[in-house]
C-alpha positions in Angstrom: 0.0 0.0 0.0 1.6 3.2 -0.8 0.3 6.6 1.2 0.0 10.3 -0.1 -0.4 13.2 1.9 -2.6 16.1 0.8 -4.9 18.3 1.5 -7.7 16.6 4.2 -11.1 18.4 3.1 -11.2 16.4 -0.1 -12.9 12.8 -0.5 -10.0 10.4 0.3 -9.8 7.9 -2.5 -7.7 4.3 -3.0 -6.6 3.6 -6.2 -7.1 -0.7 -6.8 -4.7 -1.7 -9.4 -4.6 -5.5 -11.3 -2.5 -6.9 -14.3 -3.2 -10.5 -14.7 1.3 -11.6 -15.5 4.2 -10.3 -13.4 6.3 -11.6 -15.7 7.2 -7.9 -17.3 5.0 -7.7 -20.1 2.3 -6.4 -18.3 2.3 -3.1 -15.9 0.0 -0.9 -14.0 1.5 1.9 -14.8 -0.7 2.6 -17.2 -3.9 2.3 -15.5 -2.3 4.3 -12.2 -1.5 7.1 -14.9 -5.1 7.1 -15.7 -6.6 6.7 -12.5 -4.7 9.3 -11.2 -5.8 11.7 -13.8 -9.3 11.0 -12.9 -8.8 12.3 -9.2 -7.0 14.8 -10.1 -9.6 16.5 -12.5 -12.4 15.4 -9.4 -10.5 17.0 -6.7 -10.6 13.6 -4.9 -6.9 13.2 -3.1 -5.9 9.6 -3.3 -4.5 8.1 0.3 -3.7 4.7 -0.6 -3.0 2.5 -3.5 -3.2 -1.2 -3.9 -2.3 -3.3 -6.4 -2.0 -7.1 -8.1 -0.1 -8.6 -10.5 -3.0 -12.1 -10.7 -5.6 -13.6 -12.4 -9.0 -11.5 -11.5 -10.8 -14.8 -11.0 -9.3 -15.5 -7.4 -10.5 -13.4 -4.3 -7.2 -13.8 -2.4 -5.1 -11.6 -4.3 -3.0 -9.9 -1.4 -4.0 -6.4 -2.9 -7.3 -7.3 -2.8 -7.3 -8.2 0.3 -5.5 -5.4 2.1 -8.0 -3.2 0.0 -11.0 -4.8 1.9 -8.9 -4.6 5.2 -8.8 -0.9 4.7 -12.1 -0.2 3.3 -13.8 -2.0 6.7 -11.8 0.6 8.6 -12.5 3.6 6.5 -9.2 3.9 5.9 -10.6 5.6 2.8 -13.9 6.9 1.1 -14.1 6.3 -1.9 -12.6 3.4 -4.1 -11.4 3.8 -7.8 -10.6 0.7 -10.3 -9.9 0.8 -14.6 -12.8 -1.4 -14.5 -15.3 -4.3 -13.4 -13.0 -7.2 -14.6 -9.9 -5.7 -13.2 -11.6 -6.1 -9.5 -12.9 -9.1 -10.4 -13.6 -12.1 -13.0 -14.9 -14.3 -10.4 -18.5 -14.1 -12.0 -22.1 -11.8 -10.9 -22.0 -13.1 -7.3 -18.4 -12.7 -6.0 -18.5 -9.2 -8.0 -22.2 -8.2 -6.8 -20.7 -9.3 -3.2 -17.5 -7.5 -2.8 -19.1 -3.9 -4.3 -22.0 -4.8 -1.3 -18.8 -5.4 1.0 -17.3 -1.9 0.1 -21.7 -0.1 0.2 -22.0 -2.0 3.6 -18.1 -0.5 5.0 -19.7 3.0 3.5 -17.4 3.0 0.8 -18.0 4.5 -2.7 -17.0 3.1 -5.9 -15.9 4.2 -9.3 -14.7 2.5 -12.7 -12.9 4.5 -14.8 -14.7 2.8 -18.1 -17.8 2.2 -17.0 -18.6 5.7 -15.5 -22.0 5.6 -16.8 -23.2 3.1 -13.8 -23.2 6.1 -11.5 -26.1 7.4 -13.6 -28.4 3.9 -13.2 -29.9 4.2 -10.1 -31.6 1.1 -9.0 -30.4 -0.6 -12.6 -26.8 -0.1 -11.5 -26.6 -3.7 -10.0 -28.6 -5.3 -13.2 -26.0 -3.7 -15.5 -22.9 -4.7 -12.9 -24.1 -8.2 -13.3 -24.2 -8.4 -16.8 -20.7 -6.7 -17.3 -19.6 -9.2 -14.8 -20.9 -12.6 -16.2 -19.4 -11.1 -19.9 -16.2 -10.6 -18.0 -16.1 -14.3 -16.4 -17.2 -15.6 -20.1 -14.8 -13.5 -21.9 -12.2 -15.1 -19.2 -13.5 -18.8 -20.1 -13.8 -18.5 -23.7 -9.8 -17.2 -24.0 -9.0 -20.3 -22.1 -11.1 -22.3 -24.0 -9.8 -21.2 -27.5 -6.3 -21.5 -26.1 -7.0 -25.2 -25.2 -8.8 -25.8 -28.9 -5.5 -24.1 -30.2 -3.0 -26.7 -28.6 -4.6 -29.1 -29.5 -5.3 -27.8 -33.2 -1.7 -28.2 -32.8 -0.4 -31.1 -31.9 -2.7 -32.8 -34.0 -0.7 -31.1 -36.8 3.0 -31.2 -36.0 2.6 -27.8 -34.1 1.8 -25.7 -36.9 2.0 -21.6 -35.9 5.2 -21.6 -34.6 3.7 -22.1 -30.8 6.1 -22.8 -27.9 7.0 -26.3 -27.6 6.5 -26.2 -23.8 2.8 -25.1 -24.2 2.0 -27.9 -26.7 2.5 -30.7 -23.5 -0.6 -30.3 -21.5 0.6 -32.0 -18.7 3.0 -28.8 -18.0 0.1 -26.4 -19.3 -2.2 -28.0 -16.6 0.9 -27.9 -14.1 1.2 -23.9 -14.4 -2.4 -23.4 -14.6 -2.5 -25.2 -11.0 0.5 -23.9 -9.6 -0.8 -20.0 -10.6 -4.4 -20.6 -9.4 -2.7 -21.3 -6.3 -0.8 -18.0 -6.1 2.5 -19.1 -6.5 5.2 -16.9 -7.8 7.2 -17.3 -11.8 9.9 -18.8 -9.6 8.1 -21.0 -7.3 6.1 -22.8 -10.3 9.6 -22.7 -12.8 11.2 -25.0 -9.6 7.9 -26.8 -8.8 7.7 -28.1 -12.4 11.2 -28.5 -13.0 11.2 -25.8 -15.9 12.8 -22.4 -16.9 11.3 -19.6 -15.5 11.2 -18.5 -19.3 9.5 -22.1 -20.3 6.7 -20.6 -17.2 6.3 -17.3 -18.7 5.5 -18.6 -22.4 2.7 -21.3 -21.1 1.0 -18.4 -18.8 1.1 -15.8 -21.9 -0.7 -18.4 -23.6 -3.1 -20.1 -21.0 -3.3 -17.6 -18.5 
C-alpha cells in the first residue's frame, strides 16, 4: 500500500490496481496514470494504492485483500478501479458481493470505463451483473480457444510456430494449478522442474 499526503477536506480515494502476468509484459502503470488523472480533475486526493499482479478470477489476491482490510476501517472513502473485470472475474455473485462489502463498509466506488453506472440508479446492480458474467465468459472462452488451439496443434506437427513447452498439457495443466494457487514465476519454474522463461510462455498463452 503506498500513502499520499494532501490536503484533508477532499474525499479520500484508494486507487485498486490489477494486471493479470508479473512476468514484465504487463504493468499498472498505465492504469495508475489514468486513475490518477481521474482524481486529479475530481479533486478527490488519493490516500492509498493497492495493487495485483494475478488472475482476476481468485478473491485472495494480497491487494485485494488489504484493500478490503482498509475499506472495513474507513481507511478511505471512496474506491477507484480501470474497470469491473480488473476487480474481479470471479463471475455476478463474487463481484455483486464485494461492491455490497465496500456499500455495507460506506465506501463508494468508481470504474474508470464504466462511468456511466453512477447514472443507473436502482439498474446499476442489473448492469454490474451483466458486465460481470461477460467478463467471467470472456475469461472462459480465452481459455477455452487457447486449449482448442493446442490441441489444433499437436494434431498437426505444431503448426503456428507455438512454444514447444505449451503444446504438453501435462505442464500447461501444471502452471495453470500452480498459478491458481498464487505461486510466484519462480516457485512454479522449480515446482515443475522448468525455466522460469518455459513458465512465462505457457502463462502468456493459458493464463
Amino acid at each position: 500500500m503506498k500513502k499520499t499526503e494532501t490536503k484533508s477536506d477532499s474525499l479520500r480515494v484508494a486507487l485498486y490496481l490489477r494486471v493479470s502476468l508479473d512476468d514484465g509484459r504487463q504493468t499498472i502503470e498505465n492504469q495508475r496514470d489514468q486513475l490518477a488523472e481521474l482524481c486529479a480533475s475530481m479533486g478527490w486526493r488519493v490516500v492509498a494504492e493497492f495493487s495485483d499482479q494475478k488472475s482476476g478470477k481468485n478473491s485472495d489476491r494480497p491487494g485485494l485483500q488489504k484493500m478490503k482490510a482498509a475499506a472495513s476501517k474507513r481507511e478511505f472513502d471512496h474506491l477507484v478501479f480501470w474497470d469491473l473485470s480488473r476487480l474481479s472475474r470471479g463471475g455476478v455473485s463474487e463481484t455483486l458481493r464485494l461492491l455490497e462489502e465496500l456499500r455495507a463498509w460506506g465506501v463508494s466506488w468508481r470504474s474508470h470505463q464504466e462511468a456511466y453506472i453512477d447514472a443507473l440508479g436502482p439498474f446499476a446492480d442489473v448492469v454490474i451483473a451483466l458486465l460481470s458474467s461477460i467478463a467471467k465468459m470472456e475469461r472462459e472462452k480465452i481459455r477455452e480457444r487457447t486449449l482448442a488451439g493446442l490441441q489444433r496443434a499437436r494434431k498437426h506437427g505444431r503448426i503456428g510456430g507455438r512454444p514447444k513447452a505449451v503444446d504438453d498439457y501435462k505442464l500447461v495443466h501444471q502452471v495453470q494449478a500452480l498459478r491458481t494457487a498464487g505461486k510466484s514465476i519462480r516457485q512454479i519454474a522449480s515446482s515443475v522442474g522448468a525455466s522460469p522463461t518455459t513458465v512465462q510462455k505457457v502463462l502468456r498463452e493459458v493464463v
